[in-house]
N, C-alpha and C positions, 0 to 999 in steps of 0.2 A: 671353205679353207680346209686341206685337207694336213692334218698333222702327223708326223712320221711317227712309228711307232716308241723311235729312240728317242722321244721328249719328252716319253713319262721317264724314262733312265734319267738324262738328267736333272729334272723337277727333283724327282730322289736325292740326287747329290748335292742339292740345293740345300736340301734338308738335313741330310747326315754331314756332310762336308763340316769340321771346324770352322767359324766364320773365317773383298775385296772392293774401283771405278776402273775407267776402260784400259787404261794401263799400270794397272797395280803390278808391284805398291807406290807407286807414283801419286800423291797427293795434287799435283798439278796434272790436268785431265789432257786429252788429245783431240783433235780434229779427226778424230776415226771413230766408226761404230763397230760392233760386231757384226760379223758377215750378215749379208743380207737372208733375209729367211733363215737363221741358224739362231743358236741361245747361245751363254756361256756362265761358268759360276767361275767368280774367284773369291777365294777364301784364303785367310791365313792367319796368322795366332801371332797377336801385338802382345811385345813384355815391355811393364814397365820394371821399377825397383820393387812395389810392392804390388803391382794389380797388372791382372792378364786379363787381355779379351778374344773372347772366338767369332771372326767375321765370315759372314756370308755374306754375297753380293750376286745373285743371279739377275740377269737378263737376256732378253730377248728383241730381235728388230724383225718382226714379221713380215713388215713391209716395206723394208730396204734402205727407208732413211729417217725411221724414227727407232729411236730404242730405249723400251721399259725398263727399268732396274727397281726392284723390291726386292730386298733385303732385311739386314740388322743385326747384332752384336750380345753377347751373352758378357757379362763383366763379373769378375772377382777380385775381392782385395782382400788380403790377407787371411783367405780361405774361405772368404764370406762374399755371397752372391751379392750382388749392387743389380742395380737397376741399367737395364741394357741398353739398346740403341734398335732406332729403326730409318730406314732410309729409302722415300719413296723420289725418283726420278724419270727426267722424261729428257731425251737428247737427238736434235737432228743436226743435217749441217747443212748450210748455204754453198758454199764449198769441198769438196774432197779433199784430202792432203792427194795430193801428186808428188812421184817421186823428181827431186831439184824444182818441187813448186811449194805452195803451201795450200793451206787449208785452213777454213774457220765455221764455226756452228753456235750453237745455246744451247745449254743444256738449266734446267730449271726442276727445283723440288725441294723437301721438306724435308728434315735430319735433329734428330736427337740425338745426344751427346751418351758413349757409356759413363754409367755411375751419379749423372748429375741432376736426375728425378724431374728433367725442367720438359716443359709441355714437348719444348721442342722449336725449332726456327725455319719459315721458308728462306730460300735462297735461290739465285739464278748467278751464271757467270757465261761469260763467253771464252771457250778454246781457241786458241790461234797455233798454228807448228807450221813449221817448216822444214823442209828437208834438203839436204846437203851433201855432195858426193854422192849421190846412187844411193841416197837413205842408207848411209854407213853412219851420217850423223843427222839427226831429228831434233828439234829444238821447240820445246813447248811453252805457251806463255797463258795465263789466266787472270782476267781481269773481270772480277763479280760482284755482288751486295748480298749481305745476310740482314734480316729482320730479327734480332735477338725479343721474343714474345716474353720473357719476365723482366726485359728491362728498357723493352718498348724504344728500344733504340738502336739504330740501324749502321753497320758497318761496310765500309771495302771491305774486298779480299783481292789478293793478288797468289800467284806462283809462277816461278819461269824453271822449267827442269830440261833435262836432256838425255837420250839413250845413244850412245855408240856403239857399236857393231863389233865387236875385238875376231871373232870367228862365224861361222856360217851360223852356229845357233848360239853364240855367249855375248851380252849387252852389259857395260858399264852402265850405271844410272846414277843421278844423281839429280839434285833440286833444294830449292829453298824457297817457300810459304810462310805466309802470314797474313794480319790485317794492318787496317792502319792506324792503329792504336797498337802498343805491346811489341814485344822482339820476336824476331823473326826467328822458323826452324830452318833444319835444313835436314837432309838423310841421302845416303847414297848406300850404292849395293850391286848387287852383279840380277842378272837374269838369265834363264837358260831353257832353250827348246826342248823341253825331253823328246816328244812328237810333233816335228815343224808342223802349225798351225791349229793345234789342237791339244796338246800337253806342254806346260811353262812351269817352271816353276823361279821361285825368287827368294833372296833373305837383302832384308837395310836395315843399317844405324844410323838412327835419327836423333838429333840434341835439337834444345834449343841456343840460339848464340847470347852469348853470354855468361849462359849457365850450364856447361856440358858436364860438370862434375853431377849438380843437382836435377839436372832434366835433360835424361836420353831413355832409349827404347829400340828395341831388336823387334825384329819383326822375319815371318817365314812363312811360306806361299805357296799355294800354288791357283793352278789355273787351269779352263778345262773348256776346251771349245767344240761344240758342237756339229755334225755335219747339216746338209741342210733339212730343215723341220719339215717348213712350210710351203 
């Protein structure tokens, strides 16, 4: 396997990049992988009231229908470093999203939480999207199970979000996540091609329902795709 020279450039940006999944900042994932044979890092700096964290999320699909993601999260709260996050993942798909078709896949892996010192939890879900009008609108739904390991007992997860198309490179987004236990979030926000299919960038505000005065967060992005590697 022969590796392009411009994959040690982004492995680097992997690394410098403030610390993103396949359509971040979308917490409800896609039926799409990153191009085939190519990488891509997305990163971006989540605030809450008192604690920021810096994500990175590189990955890589070397061989066209599976893609790596290793990662993970630097956290501060109130000037003081917490304990971060790390987030290893593996995603193919059974089907493609097709544009006026759909798509579905699995994606599966292990994720610690920033600040919460806990070992950490596997987890697996399945992406389903659909697309609509000529993928002017795209519609994503996630249905999954997390293994919470300090408290040995096992959850849903759910998300349904959407992006729509307003110009050739600017995307409304929005979605609401959760499990089945507890209230549900939601966050919405625009995206923007800076270089179609290769430079993105993003900003969402995110609350939980119910409590939007005491639990929301701003979040700012971006995103960096690769040509091909491999």
């Amino acid at each position: 396997m022969k590796i392009h020279p411009t994959a040690l450039l982004f492995a680097l940006l992997g690394m410098l990049t403030p610390s993103a999944q396949a359509a971040r900042p979308m917490t409800t994932d896609d039926a799409r992988l990153t191009d085939a044979g190519a990488c891509q890092v997305e990163s971006w700096l989540h605030l809450h009231d008192y604690q920021r964290e810096y994500w990175a999320l590189p990955a890589c699909n070397p061989g066209g229908n599976f893609e790596i993601t290793l990662g993970g999260a630097l956290a501060y709260a109130n000037g003081n470093q917490e304990s971060g996050a790390l987030v290893v993942q593996g995603k193919t798909l059974f089907k493609p999203l097709e544009t006026n078709g759909w798509g579905v896949g699995l994606a599966a892996g292990y994720a610690t939480q920033p600040g919460s010192g806990q070992s950490g939890s596997p987890y697996f879900y399945i992406p389903l999207s659909f697309s609509v009008a000529d993928d002017r609108l795209v519609v994503h739904t996630n249905l999954g199970h997390v293994h919470e390991r300090e408290t040995r007992q096992g959850r849903l997860t759910w998300g349904v979000g959407g992006e729509l198309q307003t110009t050739d490179r600017l995307y409304v987004i929005a979605e609401s996540f959760g499990q089945d236990k507890g209230s549900a979030l939601f966050q919405m926000g625009l995206r923007y091609w800076v270089l179609p299919g290769h430079l993105q960038v993003d900003t969402t505000y995110g609350s939980q329902i119910g409590q939007i005065a005491d639990q929301h967060w701003f979040s700012i992005g971006l995103r960096l795709i690769s040509p091909k590697l491999f």
